[in-house]
C-alpha positions as CSV (number, residue, x, y, z in Angstrom):
1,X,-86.6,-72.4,-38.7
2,X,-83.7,-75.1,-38.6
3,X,-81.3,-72.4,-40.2
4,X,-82.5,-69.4,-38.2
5,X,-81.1,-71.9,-35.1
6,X,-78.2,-72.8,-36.5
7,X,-77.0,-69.1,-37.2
8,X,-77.8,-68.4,-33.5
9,X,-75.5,-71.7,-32.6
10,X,-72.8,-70.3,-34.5
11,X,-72.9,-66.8,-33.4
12,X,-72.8,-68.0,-29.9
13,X,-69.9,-70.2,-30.3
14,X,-67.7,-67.7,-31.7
15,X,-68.8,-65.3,-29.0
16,X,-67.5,-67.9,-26.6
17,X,-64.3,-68.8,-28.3
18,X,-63.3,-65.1,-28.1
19,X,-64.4,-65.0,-24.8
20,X,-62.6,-67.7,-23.7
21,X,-59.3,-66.1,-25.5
22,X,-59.6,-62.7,-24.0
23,X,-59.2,-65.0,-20.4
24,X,-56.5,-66.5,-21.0
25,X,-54.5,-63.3,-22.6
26,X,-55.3,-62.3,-19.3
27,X,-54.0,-65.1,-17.0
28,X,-50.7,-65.3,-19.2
29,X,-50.5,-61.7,-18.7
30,X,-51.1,-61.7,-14.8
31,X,-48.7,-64.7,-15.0
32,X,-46.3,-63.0,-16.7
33,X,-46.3,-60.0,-14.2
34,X,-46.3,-62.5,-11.3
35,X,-43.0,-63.7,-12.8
36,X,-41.2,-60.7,-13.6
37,X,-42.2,-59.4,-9.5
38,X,-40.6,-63.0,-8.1
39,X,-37.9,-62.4,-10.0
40,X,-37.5,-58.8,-9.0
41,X,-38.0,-60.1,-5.5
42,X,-35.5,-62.4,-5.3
43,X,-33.1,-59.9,-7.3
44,X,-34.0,-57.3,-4.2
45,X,-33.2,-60.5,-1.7
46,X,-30.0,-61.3,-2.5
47,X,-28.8,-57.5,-2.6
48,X,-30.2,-57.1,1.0
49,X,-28.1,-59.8,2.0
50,X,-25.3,-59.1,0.7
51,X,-22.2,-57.6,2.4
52,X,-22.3,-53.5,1.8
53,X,-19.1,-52.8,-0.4
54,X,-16.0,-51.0,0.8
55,X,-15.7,-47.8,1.9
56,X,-13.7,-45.4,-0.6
57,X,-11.1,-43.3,1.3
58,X,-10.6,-40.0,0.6
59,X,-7.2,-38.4,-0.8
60,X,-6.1,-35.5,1.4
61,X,-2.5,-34.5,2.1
62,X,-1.0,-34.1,5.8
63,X,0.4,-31.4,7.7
64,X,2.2,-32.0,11.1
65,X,1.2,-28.7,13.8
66,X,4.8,-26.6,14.3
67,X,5.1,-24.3,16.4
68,X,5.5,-21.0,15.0
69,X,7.1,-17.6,16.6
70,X,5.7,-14.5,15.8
71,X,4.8,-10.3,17.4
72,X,2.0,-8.4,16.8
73,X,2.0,-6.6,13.2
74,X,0.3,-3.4,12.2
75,X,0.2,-1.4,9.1
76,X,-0.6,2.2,8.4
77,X,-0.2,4.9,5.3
78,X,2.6,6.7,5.8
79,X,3.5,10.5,4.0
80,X,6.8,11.4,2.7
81,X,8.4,14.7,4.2
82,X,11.7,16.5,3.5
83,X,13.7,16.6,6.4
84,X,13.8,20.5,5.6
85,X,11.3,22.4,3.3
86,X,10.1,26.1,3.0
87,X,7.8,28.0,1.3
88,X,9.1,30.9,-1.0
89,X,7.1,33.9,-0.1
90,X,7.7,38.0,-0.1
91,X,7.1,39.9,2.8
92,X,7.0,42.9,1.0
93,X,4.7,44.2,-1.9
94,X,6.8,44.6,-5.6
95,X,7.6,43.3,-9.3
96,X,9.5,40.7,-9.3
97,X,13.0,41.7,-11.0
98,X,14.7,37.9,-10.7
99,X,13.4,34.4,-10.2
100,X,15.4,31.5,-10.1
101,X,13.9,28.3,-11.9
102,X,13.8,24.9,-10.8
103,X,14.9,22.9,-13.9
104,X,15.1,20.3,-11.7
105,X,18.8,21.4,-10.5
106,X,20.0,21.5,-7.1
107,X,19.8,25.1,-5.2
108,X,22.9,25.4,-3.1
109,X,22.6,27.5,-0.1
110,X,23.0,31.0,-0.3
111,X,22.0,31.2,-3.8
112,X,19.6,34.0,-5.0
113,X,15.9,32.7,-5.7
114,X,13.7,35.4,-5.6
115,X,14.0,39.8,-6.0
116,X,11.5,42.5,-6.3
117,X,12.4,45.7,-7.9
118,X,14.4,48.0,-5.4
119,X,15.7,51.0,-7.4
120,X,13.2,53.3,-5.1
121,X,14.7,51.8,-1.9
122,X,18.0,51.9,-3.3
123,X,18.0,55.7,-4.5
124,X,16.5,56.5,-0.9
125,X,19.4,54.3,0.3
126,X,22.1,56.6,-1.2
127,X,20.5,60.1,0.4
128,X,20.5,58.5,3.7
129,X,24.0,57.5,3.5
130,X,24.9,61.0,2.3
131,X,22.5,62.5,5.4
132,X,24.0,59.9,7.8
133,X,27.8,61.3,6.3
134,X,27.3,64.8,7.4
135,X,25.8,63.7,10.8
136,X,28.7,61.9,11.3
137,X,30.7,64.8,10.0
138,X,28.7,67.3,12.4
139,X,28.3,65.2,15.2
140,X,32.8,64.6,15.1
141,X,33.1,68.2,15.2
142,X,31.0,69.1,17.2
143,X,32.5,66.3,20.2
144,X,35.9,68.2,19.4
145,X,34.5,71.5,20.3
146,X,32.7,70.4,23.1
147,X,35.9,69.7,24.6
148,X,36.9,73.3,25.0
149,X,33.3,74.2,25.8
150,X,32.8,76.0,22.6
151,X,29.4,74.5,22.3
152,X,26.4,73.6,24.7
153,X,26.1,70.1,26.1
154,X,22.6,70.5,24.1
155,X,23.7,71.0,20.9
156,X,26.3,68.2,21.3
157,X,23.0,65.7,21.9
158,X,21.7,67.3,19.1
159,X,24.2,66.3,16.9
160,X,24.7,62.8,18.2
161,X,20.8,62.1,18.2
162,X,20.9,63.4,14.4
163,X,24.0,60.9,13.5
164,X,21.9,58.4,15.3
165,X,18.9,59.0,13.1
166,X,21.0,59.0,10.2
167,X,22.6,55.3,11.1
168,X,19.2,53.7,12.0
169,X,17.2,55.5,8.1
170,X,20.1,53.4,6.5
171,X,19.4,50.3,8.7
172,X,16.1,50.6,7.9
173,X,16.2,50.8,4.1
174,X,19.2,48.1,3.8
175,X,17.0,45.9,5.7
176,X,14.3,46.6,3.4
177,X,16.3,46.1,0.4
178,X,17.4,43.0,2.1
179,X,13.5,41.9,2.5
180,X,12.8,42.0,-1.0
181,X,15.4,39.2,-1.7
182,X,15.4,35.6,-0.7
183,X,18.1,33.5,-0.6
184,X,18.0,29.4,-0.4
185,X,19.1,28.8,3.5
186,X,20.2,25.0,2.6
187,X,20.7,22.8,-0.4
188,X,17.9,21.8,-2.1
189,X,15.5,21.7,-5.1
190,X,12.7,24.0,-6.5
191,X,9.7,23.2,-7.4
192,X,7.4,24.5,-10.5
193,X,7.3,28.0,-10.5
194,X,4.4,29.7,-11.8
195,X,5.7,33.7,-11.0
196,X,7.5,35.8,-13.8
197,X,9.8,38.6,-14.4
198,X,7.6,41.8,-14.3
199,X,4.8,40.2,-12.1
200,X,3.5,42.2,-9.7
201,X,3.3,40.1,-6.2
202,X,1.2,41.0,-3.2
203,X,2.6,40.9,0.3
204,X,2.1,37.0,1.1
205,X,2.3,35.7,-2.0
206,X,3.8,31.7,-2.6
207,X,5.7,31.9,-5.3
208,X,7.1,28.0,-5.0
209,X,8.5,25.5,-2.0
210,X,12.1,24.6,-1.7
211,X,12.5,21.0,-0.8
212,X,16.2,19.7,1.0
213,X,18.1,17.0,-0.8
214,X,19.3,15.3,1.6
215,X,20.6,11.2,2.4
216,X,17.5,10.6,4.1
217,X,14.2,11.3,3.7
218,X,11.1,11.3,6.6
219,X,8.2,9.3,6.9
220,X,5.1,10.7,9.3
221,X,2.1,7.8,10.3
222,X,-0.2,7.6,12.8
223,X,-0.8,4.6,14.8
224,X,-4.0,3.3,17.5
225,X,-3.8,4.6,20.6
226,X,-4.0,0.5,21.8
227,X,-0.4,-0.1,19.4
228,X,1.1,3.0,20.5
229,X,1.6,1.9,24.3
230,X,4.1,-0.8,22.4
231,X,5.8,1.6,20.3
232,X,8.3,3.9,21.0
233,X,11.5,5.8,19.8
234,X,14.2,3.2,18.1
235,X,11.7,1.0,17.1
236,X,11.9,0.0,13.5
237,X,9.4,-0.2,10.6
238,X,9.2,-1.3,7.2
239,X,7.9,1.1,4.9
240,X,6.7,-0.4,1.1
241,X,6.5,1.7,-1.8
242,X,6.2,0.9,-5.7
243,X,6.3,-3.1,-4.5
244,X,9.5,-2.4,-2.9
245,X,10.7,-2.0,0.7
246,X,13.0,0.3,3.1
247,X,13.8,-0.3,6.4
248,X,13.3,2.8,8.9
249,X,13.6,3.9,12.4
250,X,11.3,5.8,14.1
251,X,12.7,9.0,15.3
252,X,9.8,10.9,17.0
253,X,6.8,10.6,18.7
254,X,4.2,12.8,19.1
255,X,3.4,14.0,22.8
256,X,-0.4,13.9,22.9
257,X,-3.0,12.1,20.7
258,X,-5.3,13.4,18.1
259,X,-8.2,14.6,19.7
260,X,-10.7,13.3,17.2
261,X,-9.3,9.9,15.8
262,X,-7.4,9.0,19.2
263,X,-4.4,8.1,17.0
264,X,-0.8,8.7,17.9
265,X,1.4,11.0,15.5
266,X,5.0,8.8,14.2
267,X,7.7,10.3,12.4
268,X,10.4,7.2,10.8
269,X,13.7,8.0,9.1
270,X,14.3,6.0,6.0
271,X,18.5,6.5,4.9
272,X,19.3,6.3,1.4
273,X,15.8,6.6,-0.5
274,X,15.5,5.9,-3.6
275,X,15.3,8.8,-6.4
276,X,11.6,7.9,-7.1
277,X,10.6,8.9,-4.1
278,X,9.4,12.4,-3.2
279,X,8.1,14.5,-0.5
280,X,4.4,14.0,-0.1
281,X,4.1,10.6,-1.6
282,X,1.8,8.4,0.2
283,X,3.4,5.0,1.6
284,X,2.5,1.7,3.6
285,X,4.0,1.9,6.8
286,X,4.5,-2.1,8.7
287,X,5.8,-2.4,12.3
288,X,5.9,-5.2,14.4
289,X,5.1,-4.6,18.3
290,X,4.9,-6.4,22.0
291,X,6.2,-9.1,23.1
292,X,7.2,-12.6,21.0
293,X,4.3,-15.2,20.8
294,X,4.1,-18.8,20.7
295,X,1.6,-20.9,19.4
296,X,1.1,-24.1,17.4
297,X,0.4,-23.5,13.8
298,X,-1.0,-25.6,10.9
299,X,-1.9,-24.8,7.1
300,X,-4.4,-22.3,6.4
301,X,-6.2,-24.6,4.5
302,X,-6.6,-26.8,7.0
303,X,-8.5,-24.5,9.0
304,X,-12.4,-24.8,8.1
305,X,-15.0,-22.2,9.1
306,X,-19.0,-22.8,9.7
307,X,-21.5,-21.5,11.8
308,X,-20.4,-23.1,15.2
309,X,-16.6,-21.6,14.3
310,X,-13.4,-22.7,13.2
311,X,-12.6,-26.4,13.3
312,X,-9.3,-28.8,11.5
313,X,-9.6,-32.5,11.1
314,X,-7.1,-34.6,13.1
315,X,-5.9,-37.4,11.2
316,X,-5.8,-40.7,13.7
317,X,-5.3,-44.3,13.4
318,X,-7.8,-46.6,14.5
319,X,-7.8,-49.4,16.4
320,X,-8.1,-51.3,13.1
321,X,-4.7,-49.9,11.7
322,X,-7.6,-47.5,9.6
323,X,-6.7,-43.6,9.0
324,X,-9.9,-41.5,10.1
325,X,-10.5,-37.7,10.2
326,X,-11.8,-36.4,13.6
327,X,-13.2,-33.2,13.6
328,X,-11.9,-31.2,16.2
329,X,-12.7,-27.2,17.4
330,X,-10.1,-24.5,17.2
331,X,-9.9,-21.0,18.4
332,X,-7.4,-19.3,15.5
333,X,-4.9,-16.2,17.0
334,X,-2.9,-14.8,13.8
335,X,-2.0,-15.4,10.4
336,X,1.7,-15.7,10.4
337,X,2.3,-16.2,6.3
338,X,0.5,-19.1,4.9
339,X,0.2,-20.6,8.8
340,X,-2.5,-19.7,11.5
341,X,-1.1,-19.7,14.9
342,X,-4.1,-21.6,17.3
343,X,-4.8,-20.6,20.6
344,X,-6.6,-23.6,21.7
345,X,-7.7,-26.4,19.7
346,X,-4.5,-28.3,18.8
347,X,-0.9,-29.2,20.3
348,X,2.7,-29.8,18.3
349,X,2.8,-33.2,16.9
350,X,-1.1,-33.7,16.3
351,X,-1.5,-34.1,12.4
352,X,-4.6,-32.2,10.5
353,X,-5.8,-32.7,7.1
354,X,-4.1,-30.1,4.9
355,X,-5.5,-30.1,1.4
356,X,-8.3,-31.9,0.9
357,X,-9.8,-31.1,4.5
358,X,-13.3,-29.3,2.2
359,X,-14.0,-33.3,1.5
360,X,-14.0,-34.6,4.9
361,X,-16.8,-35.0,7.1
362,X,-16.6,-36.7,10.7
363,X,-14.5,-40.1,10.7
364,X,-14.3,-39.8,6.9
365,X,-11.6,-42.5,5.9
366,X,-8.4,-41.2,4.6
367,X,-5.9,-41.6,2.1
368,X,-2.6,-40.0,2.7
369,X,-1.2,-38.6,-1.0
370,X,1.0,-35.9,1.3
371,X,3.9,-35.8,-1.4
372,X,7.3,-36.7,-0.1
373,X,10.8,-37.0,-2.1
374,X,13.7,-39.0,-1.5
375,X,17.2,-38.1,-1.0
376,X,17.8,-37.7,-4.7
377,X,14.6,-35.9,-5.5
378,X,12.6,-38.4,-6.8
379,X,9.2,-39.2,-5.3
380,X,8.0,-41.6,-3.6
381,X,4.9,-43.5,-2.1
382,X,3.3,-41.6,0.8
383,X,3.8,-43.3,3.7
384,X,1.2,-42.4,6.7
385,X,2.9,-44.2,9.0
386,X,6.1,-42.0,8.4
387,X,3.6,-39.1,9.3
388,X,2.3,-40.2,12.7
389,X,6.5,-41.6,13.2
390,X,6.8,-38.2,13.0
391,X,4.7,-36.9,15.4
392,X,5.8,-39.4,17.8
393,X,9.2,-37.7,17.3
């Protein structure tokens, strides 16, 4: 019995002892946490009352607004036209008995280009000549013996109506003979001819086109009805080809409008064109119109786009000698090269946030790295008080 107690004494001491170990694992552990949320506290204290740090400015580069002079620009494609051309066609029916090729050789005026066959025209030719010779012959006589009344007044009409006859038969088939050949009527240059010796050719048939080589060459455009009221004879245009550009002056202009697009037909004279360009090449076509404009400018980039519209950031001194950008609303007019021209918004002097400007926000701090140089060429430190000296200039 004393043993049986003595097992049941032990068993309950050690069930206390572990008991009393689990509690204080516990309290060291709850201590422990206590400690480490003081400490966190205090670490959380001290940052709340300390001072926030610095703001960091933000590098950008200045521009000061110019003013910037400009007109109204407008482009158009433009076709190339010889100031002379034709088309080589027959009026007549035949086989073609000469054609002149092109071979890229100048035509000079008066030379042959183009003949049918006339041998039955030309053997008609010579028995009307032979009938107009003895009407003449008959119709002579016959006036010298109407003078001593040896023959009617009829037959003397008779005679001269048959002479007549005669003349306008060999009129007729010279002219026709003369139908069936074409001659160049200026200087100029074939182009690719297709038709052949032998060929057969129905009345109406284009055989090629004979462009003029001349010192100039003519450009036709159209323009707006709304640009047109600005443009007139004299003016001059730019026109750009092959990443090259000609000066021209416009020469005509059309009297009404198209009907359908409302446009207004152009015609420019370019002097001394180049050799690469041809008749019916396509062109850009730049004029300038109205009156000169005005306006302050500043960088493209400074200009910055969002839903309310375009806005620039001013660059300003503070009271406490700190550069700020202030955002300010601008109305942009024109893109004169890599300027815009503002109608409202800004005034010559202000200075605006040129690179950089995508960074800003509303009274970001700035930091002026605008490069400058020095007499010599070397750089030096930007100096943002040299900017706003500036502007006070």
């Amino acid at each position: 019995m004393a043993t049986r107690i003595n097992k049941l004494s032990g068993m309950v001491s050690r069930a206390a002892v572990n008991w009393l170990a689990s509690i204080v694992v516990v309290i060291a552990a709850l201590a422990l946490l206590s400690a480490l949320a003081f400490w966190k506290y205090r670490q959380i204290q001290q940052a709340a009352s300390m001072p926030p740090p610095p703001e960091s400015p933000t590098a950008v580069s200045l521009a000061q607004v110019s003013m910037v002079t400009y007109r109204n620009a407008t482009t158009s494609i433009g076709t190339v036209v010889a100031p002379q051309w034709i088309a080589i066609s027959n009026e007549l029916p035949g086989t073609v008995s000469f054609i002149r090729e092109g071979n890229n050789q100048p035509i000079e005026p008066g030379e042959l280009l183009l003949k049918l066959d006339t041998s039955v025209e030309e053997a008609q030719l010579a028995g009307a000549r032979a009938r107009l010779k003895i009407a003449e012959s008959v119709w002579r006589r016959t006036s010298q013996m109407a003078e001593t009344r040896a023959v009617t007044e009829l037959e003397l009409e008779e005679s001269e109506s048959q002479w007549q006859q005669a003349q306008a038969q060999v009129a007729e088939l010279e002219a026709t003979i003369g139908r069936k050949s074409f001659h160049a009527p200026f200087r100029g240059q074939l182009g690719i001819v297709d038709t052949h010796v032998g060929q057969y050719l129905p009345a109406g048939s284009t055989v090629t086109l004979l462009q003029s080589l001349d010192d100039f060459l003519l450009v036709d455009f159209m323009l707006p009805q709304s640009v047109a009221a600005s443009v007139g004879v004299e003016s001059e245009v730019s026109i750009a080809h092959h990443r090259s550009t000609w000066p021209a002056r416009i020469v005509a202009k059309d009297a009404q409008a198209d009907r359908q697009t409302r446009n207004v037909r152009y015609r420019a004279r370019m002097e001394q064109p180049p050799d690469t360009l041809l008749p019916g090449d396509s062109v850009n076509v730049a004029i300038e119109y109205g009156p000169t404009i005005s306006l302050p400018a500043v960088p493209s980039v400074a200009v910055r786009y969002s839903p309310q519209g375009a806005f620039v950031f001013i660059a300003e001194r503070t009271a406490a000698g700190e550069l700020r950008a202030q955002m300010r609303p601008v109305i942009p007019a024109a893109a004169v090269g890599s300027d815009v021209g503002l109608a409202q918004g800004a005034a010559v002097g202000d200075v605006v946030v040129a690179e950089g400007s995508f960074k800003l926000h509303d009274g970001a701090l700035l930091a002026d790295m605008t490069a400058r140089f020095g007499p010599n060429g070397a750089p030096v430190e930007p100096n943002v008080e040299q900017v706003h000296g500036e502007k006070g200039n």
